[in-house]
N, CA, C and O atoms as CSV, one atom per row, in Angstrom:
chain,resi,resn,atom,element,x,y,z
A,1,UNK,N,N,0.822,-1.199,0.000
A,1,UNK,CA,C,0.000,0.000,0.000
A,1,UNK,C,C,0.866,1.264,0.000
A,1,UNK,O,O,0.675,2.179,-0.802
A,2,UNK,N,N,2.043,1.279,1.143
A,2,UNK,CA,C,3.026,2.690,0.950
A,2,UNK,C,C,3.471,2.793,-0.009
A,2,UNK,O,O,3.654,3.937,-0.426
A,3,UNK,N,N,3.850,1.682,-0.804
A,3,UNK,CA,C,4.313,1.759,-2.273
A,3,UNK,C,C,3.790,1.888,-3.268
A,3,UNK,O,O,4.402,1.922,-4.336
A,4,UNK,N,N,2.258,2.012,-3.132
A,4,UNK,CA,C,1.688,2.290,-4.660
A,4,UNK,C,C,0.998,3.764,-4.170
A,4,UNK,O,O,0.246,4.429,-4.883
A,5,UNK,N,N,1.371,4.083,-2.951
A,5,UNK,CA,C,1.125,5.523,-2.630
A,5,UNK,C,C,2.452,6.356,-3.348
A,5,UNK,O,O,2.397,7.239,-4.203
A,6,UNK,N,N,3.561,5.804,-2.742
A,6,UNK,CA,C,4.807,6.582,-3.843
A,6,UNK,C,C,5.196,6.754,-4.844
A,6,UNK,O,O,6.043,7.526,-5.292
A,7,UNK,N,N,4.225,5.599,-5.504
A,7,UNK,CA,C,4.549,5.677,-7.117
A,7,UNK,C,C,3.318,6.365,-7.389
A,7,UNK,O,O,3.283,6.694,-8.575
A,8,UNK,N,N,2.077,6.783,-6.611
A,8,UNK,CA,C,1.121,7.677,-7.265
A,8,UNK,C,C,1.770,9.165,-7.079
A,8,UNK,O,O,1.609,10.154,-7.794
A,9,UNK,N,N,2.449,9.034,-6.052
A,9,UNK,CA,C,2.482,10.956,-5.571
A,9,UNK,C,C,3.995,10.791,-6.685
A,9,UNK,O,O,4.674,11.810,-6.808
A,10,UNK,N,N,4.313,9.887,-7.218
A,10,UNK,CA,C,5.837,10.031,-8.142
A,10,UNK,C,C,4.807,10.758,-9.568
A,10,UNK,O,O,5.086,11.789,-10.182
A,11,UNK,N,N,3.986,10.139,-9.729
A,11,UNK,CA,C,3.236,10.417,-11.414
A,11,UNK,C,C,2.706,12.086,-11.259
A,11,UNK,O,O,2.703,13.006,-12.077
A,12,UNK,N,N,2.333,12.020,-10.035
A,12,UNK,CA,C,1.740,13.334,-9.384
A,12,UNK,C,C,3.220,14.434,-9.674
A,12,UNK,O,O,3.026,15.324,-10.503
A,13,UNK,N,N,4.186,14.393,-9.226
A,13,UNK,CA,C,4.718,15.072,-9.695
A,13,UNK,C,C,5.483,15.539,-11.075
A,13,UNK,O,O,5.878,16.645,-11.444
A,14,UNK,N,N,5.520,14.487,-11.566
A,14,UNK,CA,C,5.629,14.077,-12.954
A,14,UNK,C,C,4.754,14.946,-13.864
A,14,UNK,O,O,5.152,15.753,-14.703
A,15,UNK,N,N,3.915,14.740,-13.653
A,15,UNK,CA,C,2.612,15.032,-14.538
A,15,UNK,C,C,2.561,16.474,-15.292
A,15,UNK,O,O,2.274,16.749,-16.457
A,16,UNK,N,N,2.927,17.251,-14.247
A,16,UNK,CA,C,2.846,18.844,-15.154
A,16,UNK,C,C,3.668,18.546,-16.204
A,16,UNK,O,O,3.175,18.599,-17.330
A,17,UNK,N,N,4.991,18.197,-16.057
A,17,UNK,CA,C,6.226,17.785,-16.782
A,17,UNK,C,C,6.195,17.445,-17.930
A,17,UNK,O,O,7.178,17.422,-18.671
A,18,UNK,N,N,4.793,17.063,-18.305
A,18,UNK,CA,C,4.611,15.773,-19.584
A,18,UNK,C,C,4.261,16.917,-20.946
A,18,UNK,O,O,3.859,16.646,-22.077
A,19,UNK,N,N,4.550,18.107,-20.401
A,19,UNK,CA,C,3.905,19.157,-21.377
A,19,UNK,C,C,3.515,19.245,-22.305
A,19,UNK,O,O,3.430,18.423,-23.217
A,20,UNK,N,N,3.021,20.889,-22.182
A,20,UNK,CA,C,2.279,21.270,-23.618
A,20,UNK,C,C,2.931,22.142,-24.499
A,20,UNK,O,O,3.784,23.006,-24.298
A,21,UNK,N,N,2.156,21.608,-25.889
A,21,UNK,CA,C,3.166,22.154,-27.160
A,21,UNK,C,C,1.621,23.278,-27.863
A,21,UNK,O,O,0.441,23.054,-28.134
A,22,UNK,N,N,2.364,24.251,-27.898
A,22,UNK,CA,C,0.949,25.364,-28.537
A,22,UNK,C,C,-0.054,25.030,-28.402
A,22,UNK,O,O,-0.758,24.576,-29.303
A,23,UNK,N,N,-0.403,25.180,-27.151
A,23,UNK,CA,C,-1.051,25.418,-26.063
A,23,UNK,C,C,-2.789,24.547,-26.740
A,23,UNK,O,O,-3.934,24.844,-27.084
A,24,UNK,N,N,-1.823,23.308,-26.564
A,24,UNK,CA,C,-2.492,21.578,-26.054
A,24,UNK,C,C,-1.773,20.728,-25.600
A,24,UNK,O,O,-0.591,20.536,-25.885
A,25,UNK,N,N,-2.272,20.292,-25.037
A,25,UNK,CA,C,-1.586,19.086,-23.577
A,25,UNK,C,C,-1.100,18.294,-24.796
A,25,UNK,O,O,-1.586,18.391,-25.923
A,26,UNK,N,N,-0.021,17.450,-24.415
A,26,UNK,CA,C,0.299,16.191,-25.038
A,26,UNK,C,C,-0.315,14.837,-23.963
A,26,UNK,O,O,-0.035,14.592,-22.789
A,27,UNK,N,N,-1.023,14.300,-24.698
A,27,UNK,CA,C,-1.974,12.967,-23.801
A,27,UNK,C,C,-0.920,11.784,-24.042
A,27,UNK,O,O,-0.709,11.001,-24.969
A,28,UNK,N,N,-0.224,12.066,-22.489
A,28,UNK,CA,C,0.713,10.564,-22.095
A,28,UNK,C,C,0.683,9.708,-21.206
A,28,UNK,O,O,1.178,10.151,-20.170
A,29,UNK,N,N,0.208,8.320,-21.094
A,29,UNK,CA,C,0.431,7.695,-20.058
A,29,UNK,C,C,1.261,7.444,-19.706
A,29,UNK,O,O,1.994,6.747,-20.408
A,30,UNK,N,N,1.789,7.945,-18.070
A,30,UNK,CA,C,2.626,7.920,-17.277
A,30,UNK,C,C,2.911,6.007,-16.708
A,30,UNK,O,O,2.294,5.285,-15.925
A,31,UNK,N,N,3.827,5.845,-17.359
A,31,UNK,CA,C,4.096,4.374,-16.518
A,31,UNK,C,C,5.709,4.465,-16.334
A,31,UNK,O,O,6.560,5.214,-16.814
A,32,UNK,N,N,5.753,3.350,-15.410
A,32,UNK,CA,C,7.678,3.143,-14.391
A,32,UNK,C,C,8.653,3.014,-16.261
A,32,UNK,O,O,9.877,2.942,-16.142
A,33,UNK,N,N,8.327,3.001,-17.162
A,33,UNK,CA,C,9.108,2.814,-18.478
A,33,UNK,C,C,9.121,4.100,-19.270
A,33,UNK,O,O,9.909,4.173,-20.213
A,34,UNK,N,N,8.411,5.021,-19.017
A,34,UNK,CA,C,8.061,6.288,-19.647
A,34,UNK,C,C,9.814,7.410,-19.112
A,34,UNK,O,O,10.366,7.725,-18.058
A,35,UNK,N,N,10.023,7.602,-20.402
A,35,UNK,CA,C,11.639,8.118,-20.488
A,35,UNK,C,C,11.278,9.768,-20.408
A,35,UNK,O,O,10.591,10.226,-21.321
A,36,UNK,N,N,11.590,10.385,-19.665
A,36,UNK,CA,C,11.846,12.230,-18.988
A,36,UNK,C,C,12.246,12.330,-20.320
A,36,UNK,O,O,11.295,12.397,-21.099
A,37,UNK,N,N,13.532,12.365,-20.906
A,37,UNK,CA,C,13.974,12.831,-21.870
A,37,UNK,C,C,12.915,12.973,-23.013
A,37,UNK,O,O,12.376,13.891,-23.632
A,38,UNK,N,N,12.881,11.367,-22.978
A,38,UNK,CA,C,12.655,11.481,-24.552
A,38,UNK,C,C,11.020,11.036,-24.963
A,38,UNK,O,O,10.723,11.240,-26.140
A,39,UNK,N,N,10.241,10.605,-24.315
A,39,UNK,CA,C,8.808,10.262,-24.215
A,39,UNK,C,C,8.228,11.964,-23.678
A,39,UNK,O,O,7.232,12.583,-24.053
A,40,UNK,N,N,9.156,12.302,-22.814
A,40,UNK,CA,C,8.330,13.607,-21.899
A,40,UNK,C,C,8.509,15.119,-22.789
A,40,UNK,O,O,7.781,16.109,-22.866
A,41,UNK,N,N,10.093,14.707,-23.524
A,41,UNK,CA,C,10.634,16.015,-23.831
A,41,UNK,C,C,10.665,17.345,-23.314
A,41,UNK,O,O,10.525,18.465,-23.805
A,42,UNK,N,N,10.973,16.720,-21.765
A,42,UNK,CA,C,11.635,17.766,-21.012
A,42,UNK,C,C,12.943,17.706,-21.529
A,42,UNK,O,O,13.615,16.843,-22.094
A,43,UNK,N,N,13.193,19.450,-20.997
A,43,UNK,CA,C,14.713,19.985,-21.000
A,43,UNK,C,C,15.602,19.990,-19.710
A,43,UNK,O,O,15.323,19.587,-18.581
A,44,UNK,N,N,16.515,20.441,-20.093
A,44,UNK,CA,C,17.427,19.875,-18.555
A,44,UNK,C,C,17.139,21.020,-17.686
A,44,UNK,O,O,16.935,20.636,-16.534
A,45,UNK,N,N,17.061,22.128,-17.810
A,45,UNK,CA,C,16.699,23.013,-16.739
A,45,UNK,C,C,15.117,22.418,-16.074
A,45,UNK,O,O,15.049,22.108,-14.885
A,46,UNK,N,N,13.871,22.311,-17.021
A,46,UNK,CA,C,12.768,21.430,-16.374
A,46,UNK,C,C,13.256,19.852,-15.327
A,46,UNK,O,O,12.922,19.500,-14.195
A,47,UNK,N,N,14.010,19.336,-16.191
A,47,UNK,CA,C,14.912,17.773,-15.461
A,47,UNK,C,C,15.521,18.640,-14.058
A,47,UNK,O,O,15.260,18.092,-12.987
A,48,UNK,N,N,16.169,19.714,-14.000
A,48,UNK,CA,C,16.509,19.920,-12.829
A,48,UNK,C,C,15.340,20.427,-11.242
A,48,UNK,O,O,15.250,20.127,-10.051
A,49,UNK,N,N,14.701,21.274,-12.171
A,49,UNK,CA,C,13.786,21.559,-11.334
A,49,UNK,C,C,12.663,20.181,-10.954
A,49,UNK,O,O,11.984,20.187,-9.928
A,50,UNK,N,N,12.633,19.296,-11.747
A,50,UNK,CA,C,11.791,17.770,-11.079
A,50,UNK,C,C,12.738,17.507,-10.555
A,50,UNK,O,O,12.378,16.806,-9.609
A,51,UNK,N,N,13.681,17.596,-10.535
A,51,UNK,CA,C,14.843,16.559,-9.563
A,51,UNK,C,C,15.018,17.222,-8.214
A,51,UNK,O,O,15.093,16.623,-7.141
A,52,UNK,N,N,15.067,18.356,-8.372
A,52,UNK,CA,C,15.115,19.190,-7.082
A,52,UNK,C,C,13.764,18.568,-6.481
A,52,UNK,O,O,13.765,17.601,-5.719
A,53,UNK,N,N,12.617,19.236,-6.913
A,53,UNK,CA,C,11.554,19.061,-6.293
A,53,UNK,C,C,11.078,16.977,-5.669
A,53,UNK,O,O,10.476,16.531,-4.692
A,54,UNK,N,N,11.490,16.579,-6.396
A,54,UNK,CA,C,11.781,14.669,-5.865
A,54,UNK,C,C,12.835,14.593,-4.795
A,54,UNK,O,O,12.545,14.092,-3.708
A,55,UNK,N,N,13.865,14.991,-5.001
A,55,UNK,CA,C,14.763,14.935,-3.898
A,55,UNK,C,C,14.393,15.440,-2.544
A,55,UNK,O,O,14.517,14.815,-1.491
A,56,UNK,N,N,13.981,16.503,-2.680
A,56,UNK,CA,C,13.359,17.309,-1.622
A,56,UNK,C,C,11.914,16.521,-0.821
A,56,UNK,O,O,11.959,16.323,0.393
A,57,UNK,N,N,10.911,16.191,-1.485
A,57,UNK,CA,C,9.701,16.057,-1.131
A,57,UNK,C,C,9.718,14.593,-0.692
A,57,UNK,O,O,8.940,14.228,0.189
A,58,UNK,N,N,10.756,13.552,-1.393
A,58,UNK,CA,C,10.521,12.076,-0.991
A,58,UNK,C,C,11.895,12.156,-0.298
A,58,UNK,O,O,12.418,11.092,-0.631
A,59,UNK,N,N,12.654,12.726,0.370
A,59,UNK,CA,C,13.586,12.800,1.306
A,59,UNK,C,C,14.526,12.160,0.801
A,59,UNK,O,O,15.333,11.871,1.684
A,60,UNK,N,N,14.887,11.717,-0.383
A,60,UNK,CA,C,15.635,11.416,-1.198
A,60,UNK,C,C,17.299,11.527,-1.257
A,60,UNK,O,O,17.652,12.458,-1.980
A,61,UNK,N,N,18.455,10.745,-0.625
A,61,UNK,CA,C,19.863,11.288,-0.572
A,61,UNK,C,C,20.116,10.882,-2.080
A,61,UNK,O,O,19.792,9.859,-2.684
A,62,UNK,N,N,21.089,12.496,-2.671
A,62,UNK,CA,C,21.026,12.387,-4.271
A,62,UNK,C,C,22.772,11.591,-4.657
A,62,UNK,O,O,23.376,11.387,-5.711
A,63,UNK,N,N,23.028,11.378,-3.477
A,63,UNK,CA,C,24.225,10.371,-3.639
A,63,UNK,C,C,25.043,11.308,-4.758
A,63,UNK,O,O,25.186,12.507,-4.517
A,64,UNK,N,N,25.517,10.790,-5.851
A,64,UNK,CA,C,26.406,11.525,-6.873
A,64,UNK,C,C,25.393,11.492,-8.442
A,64,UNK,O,O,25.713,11.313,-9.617
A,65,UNK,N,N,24.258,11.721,-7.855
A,65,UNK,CA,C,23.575,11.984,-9.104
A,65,UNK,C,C,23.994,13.444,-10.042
A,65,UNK,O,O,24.609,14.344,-9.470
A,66,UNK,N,N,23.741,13.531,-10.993
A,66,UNK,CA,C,24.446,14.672,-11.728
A,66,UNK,C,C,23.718,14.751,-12.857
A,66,UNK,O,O,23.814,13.914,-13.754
A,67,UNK,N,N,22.879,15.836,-12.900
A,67,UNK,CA,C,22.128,15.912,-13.982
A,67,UNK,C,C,22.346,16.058,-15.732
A,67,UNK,O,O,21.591,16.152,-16.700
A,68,UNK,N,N,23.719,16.021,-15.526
A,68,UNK,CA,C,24.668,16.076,-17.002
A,68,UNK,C,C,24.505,14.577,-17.087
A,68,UNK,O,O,24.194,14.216,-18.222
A,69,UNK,N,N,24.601,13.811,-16.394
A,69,UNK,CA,C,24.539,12.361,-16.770
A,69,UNK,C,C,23.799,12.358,-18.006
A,69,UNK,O,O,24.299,12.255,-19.125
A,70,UNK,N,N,22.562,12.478,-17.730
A,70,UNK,CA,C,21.335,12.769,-18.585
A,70,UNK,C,C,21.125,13.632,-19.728
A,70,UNK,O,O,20.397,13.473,-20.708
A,71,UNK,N,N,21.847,14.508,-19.434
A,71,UNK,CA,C,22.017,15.725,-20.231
A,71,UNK,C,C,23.116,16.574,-20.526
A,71,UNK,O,O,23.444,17.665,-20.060
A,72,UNK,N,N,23.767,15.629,-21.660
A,72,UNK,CA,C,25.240,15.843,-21.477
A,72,UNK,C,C,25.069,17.341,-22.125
A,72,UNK,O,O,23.980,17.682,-22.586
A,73,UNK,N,N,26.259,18.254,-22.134
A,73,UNK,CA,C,26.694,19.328,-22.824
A,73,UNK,C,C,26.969,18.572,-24.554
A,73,UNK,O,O,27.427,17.463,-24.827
A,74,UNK,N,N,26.739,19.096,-24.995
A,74,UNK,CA,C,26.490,18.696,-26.888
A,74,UNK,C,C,27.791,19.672,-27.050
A,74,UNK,O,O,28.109,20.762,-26.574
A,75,UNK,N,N,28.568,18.460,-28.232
A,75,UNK,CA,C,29.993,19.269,-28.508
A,75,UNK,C,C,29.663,19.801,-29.758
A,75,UNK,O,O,29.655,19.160,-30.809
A,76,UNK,N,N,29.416,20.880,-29.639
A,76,UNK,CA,C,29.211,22.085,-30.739
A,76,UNK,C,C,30.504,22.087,-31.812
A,76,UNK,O,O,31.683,21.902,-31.511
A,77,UNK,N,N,29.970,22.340,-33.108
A,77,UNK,CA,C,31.212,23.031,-33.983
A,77,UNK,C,C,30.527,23.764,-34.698
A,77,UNK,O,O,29.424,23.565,-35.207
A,78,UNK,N,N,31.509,25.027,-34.748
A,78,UNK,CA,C,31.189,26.054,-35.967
A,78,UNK,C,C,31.105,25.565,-37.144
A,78,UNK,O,O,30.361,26.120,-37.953
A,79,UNK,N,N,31.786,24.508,-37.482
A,79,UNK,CA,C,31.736,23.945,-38.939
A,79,UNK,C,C,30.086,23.498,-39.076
A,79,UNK,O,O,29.387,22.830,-38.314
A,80,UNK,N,N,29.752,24.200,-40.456
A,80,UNK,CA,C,28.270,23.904,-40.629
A,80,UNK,C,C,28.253,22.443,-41.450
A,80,UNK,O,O,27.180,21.894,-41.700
A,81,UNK,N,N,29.440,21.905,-41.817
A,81,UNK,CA,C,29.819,20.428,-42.863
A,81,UNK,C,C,30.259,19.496,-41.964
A,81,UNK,O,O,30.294,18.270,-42.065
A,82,UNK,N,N,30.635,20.318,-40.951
A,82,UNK,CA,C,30.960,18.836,-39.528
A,82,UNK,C,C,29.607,18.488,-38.876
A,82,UNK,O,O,28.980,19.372,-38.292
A,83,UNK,N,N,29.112,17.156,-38.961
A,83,UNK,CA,C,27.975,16.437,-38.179
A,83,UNK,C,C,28.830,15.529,-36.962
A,83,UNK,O,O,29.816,14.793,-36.988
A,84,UNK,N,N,27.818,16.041,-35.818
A,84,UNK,CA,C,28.479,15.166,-34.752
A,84,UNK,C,C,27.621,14.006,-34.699
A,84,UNK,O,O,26.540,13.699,-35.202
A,85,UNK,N,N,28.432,13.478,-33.947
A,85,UNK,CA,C,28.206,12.120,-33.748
A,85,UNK,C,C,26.902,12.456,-32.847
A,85,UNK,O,O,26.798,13.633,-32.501
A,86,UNK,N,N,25.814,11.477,-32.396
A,86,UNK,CA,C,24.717,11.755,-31.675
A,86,UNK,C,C,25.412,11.161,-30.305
A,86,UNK,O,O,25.993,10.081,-30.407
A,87,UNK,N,N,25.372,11.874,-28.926
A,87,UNK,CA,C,25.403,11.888,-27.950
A,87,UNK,C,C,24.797,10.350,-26.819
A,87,UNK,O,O,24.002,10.623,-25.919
A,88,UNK,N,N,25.277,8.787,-27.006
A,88,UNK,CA,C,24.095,7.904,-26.076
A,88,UNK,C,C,24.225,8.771,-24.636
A,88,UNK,O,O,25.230,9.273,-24.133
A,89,UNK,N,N,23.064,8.760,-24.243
A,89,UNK,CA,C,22.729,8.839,-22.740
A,89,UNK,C,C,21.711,7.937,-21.969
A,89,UNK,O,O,20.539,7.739,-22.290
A,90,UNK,N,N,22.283,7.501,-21.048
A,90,UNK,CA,C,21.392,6.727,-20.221
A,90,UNK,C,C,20.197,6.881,-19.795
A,90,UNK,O,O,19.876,8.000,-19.395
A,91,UNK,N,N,19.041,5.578,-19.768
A,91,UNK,CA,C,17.677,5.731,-19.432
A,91,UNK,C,C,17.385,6.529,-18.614
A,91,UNK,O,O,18.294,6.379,-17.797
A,92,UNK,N,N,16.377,7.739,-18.014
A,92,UNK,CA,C,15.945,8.169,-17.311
A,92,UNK,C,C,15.001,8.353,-17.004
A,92,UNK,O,O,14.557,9.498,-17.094
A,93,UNK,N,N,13.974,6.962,-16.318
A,93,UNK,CA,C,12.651,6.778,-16.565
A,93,UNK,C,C,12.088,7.435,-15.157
A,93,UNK,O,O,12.808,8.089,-14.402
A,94,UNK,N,N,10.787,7.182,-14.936
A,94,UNK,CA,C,9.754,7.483,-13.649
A,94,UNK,C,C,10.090,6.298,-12.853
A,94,UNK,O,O,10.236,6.331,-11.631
A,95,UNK,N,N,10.227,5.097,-13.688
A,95,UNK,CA,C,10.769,3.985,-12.609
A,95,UNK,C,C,11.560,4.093,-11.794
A,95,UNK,O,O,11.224,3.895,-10.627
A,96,UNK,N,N,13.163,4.517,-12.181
A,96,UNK,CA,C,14.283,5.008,-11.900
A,96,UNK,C,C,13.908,6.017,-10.586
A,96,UNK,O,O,14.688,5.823,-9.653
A,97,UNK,N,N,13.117,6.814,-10.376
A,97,UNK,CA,C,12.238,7.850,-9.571
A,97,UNK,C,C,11.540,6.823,-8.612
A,97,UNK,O,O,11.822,6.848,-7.414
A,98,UNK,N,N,10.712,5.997,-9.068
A,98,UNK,CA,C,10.002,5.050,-8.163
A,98,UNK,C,C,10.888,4.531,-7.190
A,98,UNK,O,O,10.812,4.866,-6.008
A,99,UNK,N,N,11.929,3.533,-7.733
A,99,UNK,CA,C,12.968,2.559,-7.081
A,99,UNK,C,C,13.579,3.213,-6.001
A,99,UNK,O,O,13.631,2.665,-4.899
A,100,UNK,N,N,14.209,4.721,-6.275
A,100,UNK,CA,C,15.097,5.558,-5.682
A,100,UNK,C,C,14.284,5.996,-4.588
A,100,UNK,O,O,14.849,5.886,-3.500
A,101,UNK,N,N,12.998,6.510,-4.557
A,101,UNK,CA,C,11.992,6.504,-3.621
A,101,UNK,C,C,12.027,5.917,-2.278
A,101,UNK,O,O,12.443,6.299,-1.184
A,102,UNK,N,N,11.175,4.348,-2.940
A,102,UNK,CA,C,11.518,3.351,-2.392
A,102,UNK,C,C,13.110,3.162,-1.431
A,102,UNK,O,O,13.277,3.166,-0.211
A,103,UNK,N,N,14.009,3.023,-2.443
A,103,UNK,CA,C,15.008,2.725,-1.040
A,103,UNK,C,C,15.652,3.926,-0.066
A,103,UNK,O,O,16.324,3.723,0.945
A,104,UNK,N,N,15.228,5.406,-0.698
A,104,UNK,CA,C,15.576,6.798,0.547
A,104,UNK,C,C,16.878,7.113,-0.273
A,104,UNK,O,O,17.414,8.056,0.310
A,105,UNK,N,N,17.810,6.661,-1.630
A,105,UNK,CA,C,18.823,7.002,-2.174
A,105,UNK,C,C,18.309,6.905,-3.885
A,105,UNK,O,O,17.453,6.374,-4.592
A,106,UNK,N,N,19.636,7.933,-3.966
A,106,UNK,CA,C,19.277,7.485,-5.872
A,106,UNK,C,C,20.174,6.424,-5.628
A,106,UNK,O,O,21.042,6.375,-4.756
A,107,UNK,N,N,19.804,5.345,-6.715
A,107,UNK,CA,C,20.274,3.945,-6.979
A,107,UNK,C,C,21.327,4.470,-8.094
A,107,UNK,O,O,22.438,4.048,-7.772
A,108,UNK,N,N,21.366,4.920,-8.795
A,108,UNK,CA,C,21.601,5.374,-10.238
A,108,UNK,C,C,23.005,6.324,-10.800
A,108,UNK,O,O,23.137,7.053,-11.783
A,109,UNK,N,N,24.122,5.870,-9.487
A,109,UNK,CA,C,25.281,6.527,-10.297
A,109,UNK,C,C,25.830,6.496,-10.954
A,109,UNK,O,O,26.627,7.416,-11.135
């Protein structure tokens, strides 16, 4: 029961997050597999401010979490004929949020 209370008040905060694009909601179901990045298309300043606000509210120790993990700095070039390589970054789901909950630490360094 405490646990499907934390994963409701997790979606609960989640939820504004899932935003809107010219001004209509995007209709997403929130489940523990649903990716911040890239399902939510939040930005990293939004990623910071949910992370603040999770850390804070589920008493959360953020251990060496680092929100660049997620959101690396993109290596820019002036060259308009140079294509970079695309950036992998690691999953960053609501689950990931759930689990970390659950044990009082981020799991996830």
């Amino acid at each position: 029961m405490v646990a499907d209370n934390i994963e409701q008040r997790i979606y609960a905060l989640v939820k504004p997050y899932a935003g809107t694009y010219l001004f209509t909601k995007k209709n997403i179901t929130l489940t523990p597999e649903t990716d911040l990045d890239f399902d939510l298309s939040i930005d990293e300043l939004e990623a910071e401010d949910l992370m603040a606000e999770f850390f804070n509210i589920f008493l959360v120790q953020k251990g060496r979490f680092n929100i660049k993990t997620y959101f690396p700095d993109e290596n820019m070039s002036l060259n308009p004929f140079r294509k970079n390589a695309p950036t992998a970054v690691p999953d960053f789901t609501i689950g990931m949020l759930i689990a970390s909950a659950k044990a009082g630490r981020w799991l996830y360094d």
